[in-house]
Backbone as a printed PyTorch tensor [residue, N CA C, xyz], in Angstrom:
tensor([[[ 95.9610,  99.3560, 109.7990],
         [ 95.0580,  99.8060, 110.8270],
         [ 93.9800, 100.6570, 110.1810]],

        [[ 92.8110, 100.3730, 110.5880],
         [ 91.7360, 101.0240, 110.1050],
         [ 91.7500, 102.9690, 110.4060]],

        [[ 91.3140, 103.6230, 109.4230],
         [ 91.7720, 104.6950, 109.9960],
         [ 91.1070, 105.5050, 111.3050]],

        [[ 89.5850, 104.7970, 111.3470],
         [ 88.5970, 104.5630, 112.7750],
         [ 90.0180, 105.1720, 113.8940]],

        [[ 90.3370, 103.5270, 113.6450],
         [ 91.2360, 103.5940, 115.0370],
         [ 92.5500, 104.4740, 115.6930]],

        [[ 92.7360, 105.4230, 114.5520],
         [ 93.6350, 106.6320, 114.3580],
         [ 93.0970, 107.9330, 114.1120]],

        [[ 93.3090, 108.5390, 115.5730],
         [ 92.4850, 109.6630, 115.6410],
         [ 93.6740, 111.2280, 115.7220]],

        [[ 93.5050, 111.7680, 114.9420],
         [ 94.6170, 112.9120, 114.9870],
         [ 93.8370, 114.2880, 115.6280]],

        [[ 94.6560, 114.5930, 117.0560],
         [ 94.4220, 115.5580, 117.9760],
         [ 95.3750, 116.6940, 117.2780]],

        [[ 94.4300, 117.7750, 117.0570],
         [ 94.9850, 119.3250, 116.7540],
         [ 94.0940, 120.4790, 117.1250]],

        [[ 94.6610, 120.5270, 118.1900],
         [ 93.3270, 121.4000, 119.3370],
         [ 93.9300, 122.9620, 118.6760]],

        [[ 92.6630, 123.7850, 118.9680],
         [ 92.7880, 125.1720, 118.4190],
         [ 93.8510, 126.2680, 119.5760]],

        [[ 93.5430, 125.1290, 120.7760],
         [ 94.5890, 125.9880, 121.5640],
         [ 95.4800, 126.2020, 121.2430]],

        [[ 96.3620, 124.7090, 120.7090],
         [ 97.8610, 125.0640, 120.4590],
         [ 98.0470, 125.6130, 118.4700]],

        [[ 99.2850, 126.2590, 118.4730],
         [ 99.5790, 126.4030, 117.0820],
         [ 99.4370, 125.4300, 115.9830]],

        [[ 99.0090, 125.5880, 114.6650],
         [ 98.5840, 124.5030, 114.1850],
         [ 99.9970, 123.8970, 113.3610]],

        [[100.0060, 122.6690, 113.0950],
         [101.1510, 122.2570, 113.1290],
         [101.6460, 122.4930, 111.6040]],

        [[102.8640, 122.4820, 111.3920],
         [102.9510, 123.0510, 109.7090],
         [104.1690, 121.9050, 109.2040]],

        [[104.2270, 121.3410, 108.1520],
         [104.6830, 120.4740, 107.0080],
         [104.3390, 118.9670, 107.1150]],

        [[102.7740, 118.5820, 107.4600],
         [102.2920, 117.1310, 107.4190],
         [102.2660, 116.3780, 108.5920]],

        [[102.0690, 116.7560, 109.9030],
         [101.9410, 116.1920, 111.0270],
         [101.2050, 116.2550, 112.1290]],

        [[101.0060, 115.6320, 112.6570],
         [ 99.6320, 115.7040, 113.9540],
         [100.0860, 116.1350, 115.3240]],

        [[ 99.9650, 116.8650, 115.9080],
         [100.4360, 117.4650, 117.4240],
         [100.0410, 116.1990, 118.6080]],

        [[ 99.0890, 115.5660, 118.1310],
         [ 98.6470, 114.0710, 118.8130],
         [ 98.1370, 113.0130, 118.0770]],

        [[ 98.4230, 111.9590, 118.3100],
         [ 97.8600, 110.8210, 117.6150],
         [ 97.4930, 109.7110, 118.2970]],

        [[ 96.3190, 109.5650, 118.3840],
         [ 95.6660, 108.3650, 119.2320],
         [ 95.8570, 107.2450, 118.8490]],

        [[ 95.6030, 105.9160, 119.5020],
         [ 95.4030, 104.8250, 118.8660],
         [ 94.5180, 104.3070, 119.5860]],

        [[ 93.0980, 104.3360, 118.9900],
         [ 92.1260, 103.7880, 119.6090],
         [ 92.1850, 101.7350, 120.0200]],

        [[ 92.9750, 101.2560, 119.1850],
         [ 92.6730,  99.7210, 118.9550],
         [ 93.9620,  99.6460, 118.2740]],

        [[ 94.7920,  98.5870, 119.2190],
         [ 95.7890,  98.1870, 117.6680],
         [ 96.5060,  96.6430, 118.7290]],

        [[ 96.7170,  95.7980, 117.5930],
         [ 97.1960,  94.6550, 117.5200],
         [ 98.7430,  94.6780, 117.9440]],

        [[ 99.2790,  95.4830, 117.8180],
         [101.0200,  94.8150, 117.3520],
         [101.4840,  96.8480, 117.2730]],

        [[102.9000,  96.3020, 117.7710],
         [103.1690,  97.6580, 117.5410],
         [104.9030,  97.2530, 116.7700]],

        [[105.1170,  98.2390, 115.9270],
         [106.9240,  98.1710, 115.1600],
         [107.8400,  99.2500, 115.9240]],

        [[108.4850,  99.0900, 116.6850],
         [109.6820, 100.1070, 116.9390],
         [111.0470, 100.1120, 115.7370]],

        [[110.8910, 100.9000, 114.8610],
         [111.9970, 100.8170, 113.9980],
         [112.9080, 101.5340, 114.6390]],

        [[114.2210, 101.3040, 115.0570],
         [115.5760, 101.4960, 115.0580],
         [116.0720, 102.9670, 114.1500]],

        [[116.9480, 103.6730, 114.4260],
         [117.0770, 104.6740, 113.5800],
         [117.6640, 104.3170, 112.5620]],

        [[117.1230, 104.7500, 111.1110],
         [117.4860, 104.3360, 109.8020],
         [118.4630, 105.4310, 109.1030]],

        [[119.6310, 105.0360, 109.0460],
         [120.2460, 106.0630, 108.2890],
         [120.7860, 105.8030, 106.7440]],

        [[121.3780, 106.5280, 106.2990],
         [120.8680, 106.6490, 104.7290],
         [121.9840, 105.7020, 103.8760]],

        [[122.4740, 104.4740, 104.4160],
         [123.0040, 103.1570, 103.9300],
         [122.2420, 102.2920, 103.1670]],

        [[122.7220, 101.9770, 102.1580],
         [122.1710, 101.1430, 101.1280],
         [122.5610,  99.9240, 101.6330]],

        [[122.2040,  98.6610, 101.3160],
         [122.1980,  97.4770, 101.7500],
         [123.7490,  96.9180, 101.4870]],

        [[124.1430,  97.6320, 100.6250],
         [125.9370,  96.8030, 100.2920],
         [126.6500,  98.3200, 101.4440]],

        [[126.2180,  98.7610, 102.0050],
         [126.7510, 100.0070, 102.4310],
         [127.5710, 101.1180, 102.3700]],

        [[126.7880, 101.1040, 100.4400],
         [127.3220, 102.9030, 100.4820],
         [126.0020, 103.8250, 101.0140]],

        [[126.7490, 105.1250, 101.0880],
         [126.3120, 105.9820, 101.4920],
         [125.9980, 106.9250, 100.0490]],

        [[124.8610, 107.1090,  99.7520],
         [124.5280, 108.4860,  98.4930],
         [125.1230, 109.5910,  98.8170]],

        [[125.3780, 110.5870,  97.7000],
         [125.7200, 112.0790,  98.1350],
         [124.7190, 112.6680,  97.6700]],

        [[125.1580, 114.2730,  99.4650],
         [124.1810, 114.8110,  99.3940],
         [122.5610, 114.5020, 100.1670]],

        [[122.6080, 115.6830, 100.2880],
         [121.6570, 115.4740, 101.6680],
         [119.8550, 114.9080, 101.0710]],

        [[119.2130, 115.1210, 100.1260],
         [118.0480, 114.7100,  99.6330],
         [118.0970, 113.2830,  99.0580]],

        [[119.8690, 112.8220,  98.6890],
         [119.9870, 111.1740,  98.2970],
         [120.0310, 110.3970,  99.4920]],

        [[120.4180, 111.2560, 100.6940],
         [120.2620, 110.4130, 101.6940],
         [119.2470, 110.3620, 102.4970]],

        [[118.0670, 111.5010, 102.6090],
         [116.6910, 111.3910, 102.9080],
         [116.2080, 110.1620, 102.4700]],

        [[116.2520, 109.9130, 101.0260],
         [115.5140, 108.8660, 100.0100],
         [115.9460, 107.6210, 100.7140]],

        [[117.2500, 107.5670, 100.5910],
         [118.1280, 106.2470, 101.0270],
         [117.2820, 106.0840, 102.5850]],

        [[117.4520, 106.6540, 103.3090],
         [116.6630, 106.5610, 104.6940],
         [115.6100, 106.4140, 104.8430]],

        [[114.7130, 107.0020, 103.9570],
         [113.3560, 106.5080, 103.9010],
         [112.8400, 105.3720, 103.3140]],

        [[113.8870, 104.6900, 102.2330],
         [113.5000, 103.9510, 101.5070],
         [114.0430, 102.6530, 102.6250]],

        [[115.1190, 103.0780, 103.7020],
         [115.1370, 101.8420, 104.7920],
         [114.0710, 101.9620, 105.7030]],

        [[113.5970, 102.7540, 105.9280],
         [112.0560, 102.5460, 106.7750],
         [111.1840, 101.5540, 106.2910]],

        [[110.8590, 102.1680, 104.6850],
         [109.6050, 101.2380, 103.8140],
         [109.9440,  99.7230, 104.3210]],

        [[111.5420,  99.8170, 104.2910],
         [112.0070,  97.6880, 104.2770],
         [111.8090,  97.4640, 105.1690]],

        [[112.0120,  97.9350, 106.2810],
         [111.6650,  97.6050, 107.8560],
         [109.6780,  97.6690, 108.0070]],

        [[109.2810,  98.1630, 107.5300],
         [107.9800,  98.2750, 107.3440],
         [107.1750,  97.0760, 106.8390]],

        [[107.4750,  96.8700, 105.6040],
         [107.4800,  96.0690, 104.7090],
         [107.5680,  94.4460, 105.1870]],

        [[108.5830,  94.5990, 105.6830],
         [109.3400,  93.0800, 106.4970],
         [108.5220,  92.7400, 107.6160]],

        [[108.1670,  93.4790, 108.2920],
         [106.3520,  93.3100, 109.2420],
         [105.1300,  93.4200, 108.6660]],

        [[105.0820,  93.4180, 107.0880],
         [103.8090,  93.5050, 106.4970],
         [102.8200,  94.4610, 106.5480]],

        [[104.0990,  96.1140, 107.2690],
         [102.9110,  97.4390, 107.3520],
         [103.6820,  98.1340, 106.1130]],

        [[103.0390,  99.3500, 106.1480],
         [103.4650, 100.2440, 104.9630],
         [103.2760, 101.5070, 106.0210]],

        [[103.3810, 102.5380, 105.4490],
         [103.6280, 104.1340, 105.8910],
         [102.8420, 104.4510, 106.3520]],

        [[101.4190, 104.2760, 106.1960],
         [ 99.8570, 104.4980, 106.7800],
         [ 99.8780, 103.3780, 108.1270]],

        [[100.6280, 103.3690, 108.2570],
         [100.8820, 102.7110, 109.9540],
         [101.9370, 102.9630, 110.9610]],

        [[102.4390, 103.9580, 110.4400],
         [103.3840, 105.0120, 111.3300],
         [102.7590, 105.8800, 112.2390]],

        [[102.3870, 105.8330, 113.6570],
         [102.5600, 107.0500, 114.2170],
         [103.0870, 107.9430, 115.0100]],

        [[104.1720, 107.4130, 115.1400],
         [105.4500, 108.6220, 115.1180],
         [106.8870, 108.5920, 114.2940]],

        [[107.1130, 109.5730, 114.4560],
         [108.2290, 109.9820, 113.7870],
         [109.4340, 111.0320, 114.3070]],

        [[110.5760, 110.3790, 114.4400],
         [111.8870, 110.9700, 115.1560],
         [112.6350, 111.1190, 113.9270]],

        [[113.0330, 112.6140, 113.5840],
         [113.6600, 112.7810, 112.4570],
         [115.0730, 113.4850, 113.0390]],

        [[116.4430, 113.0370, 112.5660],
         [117.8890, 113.6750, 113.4360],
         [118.1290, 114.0670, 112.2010]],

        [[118.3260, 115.7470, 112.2260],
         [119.1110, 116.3570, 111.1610],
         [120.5390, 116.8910, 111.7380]],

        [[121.5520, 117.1130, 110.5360],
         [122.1070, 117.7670, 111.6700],
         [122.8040, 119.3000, 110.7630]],

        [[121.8820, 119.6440, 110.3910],
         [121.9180, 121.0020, 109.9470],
         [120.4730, 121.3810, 109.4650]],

        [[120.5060, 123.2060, 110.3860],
         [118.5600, 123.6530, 109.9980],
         [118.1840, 123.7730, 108.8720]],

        [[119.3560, 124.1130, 107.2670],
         [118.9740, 123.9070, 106.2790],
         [118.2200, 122.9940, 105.7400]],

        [[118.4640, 121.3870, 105.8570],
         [118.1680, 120.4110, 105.6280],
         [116.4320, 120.2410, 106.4750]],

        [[116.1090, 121.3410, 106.8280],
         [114.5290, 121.1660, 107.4600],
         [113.4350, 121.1800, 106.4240]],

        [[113.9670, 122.1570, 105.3830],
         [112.7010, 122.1380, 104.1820],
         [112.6780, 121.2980, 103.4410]],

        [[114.0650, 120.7650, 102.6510],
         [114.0720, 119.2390, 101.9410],
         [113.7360, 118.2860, 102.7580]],

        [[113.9090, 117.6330, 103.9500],
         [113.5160, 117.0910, 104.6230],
         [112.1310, 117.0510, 104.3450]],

        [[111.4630, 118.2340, 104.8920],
         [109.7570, 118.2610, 105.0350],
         [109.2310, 117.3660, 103.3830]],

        [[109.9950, 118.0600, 102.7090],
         [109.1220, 117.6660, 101.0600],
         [109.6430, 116.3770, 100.6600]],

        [[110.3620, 115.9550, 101.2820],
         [111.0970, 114.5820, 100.7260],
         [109.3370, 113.2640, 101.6490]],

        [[109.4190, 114.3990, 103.3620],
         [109.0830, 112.9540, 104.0660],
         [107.4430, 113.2370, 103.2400]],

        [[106.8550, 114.5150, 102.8730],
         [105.7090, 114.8330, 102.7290],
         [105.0460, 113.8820, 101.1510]],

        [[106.1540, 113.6190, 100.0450],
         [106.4520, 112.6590,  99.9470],
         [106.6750, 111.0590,  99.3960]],

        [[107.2040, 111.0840, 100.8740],
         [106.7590, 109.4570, 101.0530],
         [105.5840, 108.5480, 102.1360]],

        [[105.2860, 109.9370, 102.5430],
         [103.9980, 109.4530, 103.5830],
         [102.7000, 110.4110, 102.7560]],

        [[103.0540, 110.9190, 102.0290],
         [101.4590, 111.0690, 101.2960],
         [100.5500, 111.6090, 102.0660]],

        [[ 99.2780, 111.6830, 102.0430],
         [ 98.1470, 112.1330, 102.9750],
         [ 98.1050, 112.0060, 104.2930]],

        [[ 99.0990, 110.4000, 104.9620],
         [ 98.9130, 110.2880, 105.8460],
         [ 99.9200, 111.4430, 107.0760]],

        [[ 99.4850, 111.6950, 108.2650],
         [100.0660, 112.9140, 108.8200],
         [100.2830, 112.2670, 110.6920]],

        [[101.6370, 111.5830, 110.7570],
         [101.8360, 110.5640, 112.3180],
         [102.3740, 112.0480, 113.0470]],

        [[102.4600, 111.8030, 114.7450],
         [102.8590, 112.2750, 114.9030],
         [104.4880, 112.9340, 114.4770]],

        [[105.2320, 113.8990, 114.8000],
         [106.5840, 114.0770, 114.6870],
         [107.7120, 115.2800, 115.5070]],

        [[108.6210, 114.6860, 115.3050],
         [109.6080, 115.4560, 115.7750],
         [110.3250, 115.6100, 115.5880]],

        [[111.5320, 117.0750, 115.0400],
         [112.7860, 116.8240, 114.0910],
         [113.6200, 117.6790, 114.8180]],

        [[114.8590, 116.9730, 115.1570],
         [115.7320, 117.6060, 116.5090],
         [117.0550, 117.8880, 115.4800]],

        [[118.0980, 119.3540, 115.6960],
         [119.1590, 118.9730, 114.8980],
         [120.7040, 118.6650, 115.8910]],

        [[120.5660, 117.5520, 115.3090],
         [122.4160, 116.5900, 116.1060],
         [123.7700, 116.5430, 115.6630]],

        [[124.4650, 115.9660, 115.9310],
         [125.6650, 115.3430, 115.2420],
         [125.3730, 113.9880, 115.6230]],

        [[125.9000, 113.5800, 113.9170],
         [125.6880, 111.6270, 113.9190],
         [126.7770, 111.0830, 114.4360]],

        [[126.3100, 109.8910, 114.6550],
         [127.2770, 109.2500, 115.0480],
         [128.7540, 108.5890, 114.0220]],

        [[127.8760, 108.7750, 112.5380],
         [128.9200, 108.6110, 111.1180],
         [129.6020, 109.9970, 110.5020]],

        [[129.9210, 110.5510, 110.5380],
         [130.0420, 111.9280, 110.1330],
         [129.2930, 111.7400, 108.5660]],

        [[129.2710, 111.0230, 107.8190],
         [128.9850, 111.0290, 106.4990],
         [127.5920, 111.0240, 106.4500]],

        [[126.8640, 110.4510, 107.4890],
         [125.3170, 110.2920, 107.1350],
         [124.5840, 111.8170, 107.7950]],

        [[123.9970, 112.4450, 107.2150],
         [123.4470, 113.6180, 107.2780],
         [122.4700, 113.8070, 107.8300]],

        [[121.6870, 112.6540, 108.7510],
         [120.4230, 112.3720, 108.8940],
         [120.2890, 110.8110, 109.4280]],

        [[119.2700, 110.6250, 110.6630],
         [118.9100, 109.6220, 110.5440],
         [117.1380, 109.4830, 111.3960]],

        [[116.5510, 108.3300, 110.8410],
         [114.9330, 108.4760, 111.1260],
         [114.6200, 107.1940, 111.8130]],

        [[113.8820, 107.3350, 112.6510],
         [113.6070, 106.1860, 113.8330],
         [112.0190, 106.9070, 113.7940]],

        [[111.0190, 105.4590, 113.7910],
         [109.4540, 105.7160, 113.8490],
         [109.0430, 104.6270, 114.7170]],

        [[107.7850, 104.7930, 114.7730],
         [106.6960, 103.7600, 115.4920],
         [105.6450, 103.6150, 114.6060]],

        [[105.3100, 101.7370, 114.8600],
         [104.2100, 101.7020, 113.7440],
         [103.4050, 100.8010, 114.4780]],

        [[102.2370, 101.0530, 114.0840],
         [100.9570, 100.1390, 114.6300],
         [ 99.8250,  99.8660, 113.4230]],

        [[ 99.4650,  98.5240, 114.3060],
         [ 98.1100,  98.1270, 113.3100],
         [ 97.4700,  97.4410, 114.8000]]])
């Protein structure tokens, strides 16, 4: 998606947002939209990494495939549902997703849960458009 058509709202009213994300994100024009499923940090033969930053990677690196497999990449995300389930894991988190999305800044939101695996530490569900 052209970046025209992605307009990031960060009004002075509200607080400005802090570790790479947009408080709004427009989409002026878009073709097709991706609902990715929540990705948790399973490798394709399904182990699980140890440790909470191997399983960020592992999770993010199942987004890219789901991404990938529709022919978008990360600069076509704009949102982002991040499930932690401990507040420690908020700053590795931030620098892990900061990243793998690079310059680009989708909306987001990072809630802390209990999974549904006890072993997976985390899991990430986005929206993507072009």
């Amino acid at each position: 998606m052209s970046p025209a058509h992605i307009v990031s709202h960060n009004p002075a009213t509200v607080n400005a947002p802090l570790g790479g994300y947009s408080m709004g994100l427009e989409l002026r024009q878009h073709r097709r939209l991706l609902f990715i499923s929540g990705q948790v940090p399973e490798s394709s033969d399904g182990t699980v990494p140890e440790g909470f930053e191997a399983q960020c990677e592992q999770a993010w690196r199942n987004v890219k495939e789901v991404l990938a497999a529709a022919g978008l990449g990360v600069e076509h995300l704009v949102k982002i549902t991040t499930f932690l389930t401990d507040r420690n894991q908020v700053v590795p988190n931030r620098i892990i997703r900061r990243a793998m999305l690079g310059e680009h800044q989708p909306a987001l939101t990072v809630v802390i849960v209990e999974t549904v695996d006890s072993k997976w530490l985390l899991e990430i569900e986005a929206i993507a458009a072009e």
